[in-house]
N, C-alpha and C positions, 0 to 999 in steps of 0.2 A: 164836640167843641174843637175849634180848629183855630192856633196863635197866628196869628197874622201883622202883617208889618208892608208898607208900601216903600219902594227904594228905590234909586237909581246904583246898579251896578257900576264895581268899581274896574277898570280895566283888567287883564293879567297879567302885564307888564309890570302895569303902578302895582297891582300886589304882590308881584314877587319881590318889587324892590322894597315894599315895606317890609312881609317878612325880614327881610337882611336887618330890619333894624330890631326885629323883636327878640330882642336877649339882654340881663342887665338887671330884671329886677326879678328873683325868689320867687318862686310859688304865681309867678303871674300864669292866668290860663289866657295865651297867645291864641288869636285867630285866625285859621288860616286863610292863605290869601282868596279859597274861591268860595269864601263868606263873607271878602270886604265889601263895604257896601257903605253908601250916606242913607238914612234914613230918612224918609220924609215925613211919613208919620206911622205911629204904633198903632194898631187898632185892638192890640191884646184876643186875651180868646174869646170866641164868639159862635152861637153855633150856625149848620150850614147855612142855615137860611138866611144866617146876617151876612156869613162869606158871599153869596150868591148874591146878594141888594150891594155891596162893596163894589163884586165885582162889577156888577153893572150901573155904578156910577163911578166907579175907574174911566170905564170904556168910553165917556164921553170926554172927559179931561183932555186938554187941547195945549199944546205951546210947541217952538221949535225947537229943534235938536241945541241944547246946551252947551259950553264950552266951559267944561272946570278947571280949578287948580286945586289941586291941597298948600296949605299953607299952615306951617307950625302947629306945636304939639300942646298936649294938655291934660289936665286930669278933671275927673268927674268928683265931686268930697275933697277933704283936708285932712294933713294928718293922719292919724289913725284910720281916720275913716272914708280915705279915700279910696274908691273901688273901680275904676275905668280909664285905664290911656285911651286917650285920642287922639287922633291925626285932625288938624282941623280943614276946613272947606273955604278957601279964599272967596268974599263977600261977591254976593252975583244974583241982584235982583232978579233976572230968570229963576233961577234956583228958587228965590224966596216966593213966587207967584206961582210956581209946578206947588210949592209947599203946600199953600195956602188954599190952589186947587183942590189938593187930595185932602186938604183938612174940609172943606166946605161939602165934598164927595161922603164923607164919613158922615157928617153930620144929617147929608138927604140919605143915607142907609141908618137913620136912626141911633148915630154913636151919641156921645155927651165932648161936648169938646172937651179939645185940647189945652189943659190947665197950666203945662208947660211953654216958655216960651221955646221958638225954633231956636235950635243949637248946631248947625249943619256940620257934622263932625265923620270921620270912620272911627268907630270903637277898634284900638287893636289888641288890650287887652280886659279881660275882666281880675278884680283884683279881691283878694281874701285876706287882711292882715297883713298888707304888704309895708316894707321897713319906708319909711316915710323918707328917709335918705338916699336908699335905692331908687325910688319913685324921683323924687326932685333931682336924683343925679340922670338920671335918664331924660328926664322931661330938657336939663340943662346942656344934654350932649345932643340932642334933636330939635331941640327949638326951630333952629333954623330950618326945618324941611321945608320945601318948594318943590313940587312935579310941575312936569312939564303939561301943558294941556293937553285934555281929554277931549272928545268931542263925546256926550251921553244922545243918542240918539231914540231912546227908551225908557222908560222904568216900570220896575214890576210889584205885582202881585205877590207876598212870600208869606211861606208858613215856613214856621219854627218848632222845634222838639228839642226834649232835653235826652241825652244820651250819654254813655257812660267816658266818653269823651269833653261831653260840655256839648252847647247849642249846635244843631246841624239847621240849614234851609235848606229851602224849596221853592222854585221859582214855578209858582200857579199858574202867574197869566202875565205875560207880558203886553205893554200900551206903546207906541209908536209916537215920538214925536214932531 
């Protein structure tokens, strides 16, 4: 079985300047910058034979090179139970149609759709028990984030593992836009 997840990579500039902002809140597990990433769709685990139908309806997906921004910050739950900082993804029909692309792609390799709506975000931390004060004071000192545009000329293919670190990728198969 192999986790899998389709993404457009996040620059290493923009990630290192995001790292600078990840500190502030207890026990968050920060990810590093050459794990950021927008997700476009999870496809969770599957085995290879399903990675191999994925990949080959990746390889037909079609649109032109993107031009993002990040835009303000956010949490995933409430409260107590909230468990994910995000950086969020300034609105950009392109983006929302690569989406919908690779959601339609999953479903000709036999997935079940997508039950979630799209939330175009970079997760930069994952959260366990984190003080709900901490959380809102950070969310309140970064709201404003704005990068500067990206040009994405790509997205990929990624498998995910868990390690004694927390989640590492792997970039499978990269598609050209």
């Amino acid at each position: 079985m192999l986790r899998l997840f389709a993404a457009v990579a996040v620059p290493e500039d923009l990630g290192e300047a995001l790292a600078r902002r990840q500190k502030g809140v207890q026990g968050a597990r920060w990810r590093p910058p050459e794990s950021l990433h927008i997700t476009l769709r999870f496809f969770g685990d599957v085995p290879e034979n399903v990675a191999d139908d994925i990949d080959s309806a990746l390889s037909v997906v079609s649109g032109e090179p993107l031009t993002l921004e990040l835009s303000g910050v956010g949490t995933f739950g409430e409260g107590a139970d909230v468990h994910v900082l995000w950086a969020g993804v300034a609105e950009n029909p392109a983006l929302r149609r690569l989406a919908k692309a690779v959601e339609t792609a999953a479903r000709r390799a036999g997935l079940k759709p997508e039950s979630r709506a799209y939330k175009p975000h970079v997760t930069l931390a994952y959260l366990r028990r984190a003080d709900p004060a901490e959380v809102a004071a950070w969310v309140q000192t970064h709201n404003l984030l704005r990068s500067p545009p990206f040009v994405a000329r790509a997205f990929g293919l990624y498998s995910s593992w868990r390690t004694d670190e927390g989640l590492a990728y792997r970039l499978e198969q990269a598609y050209s836009l």
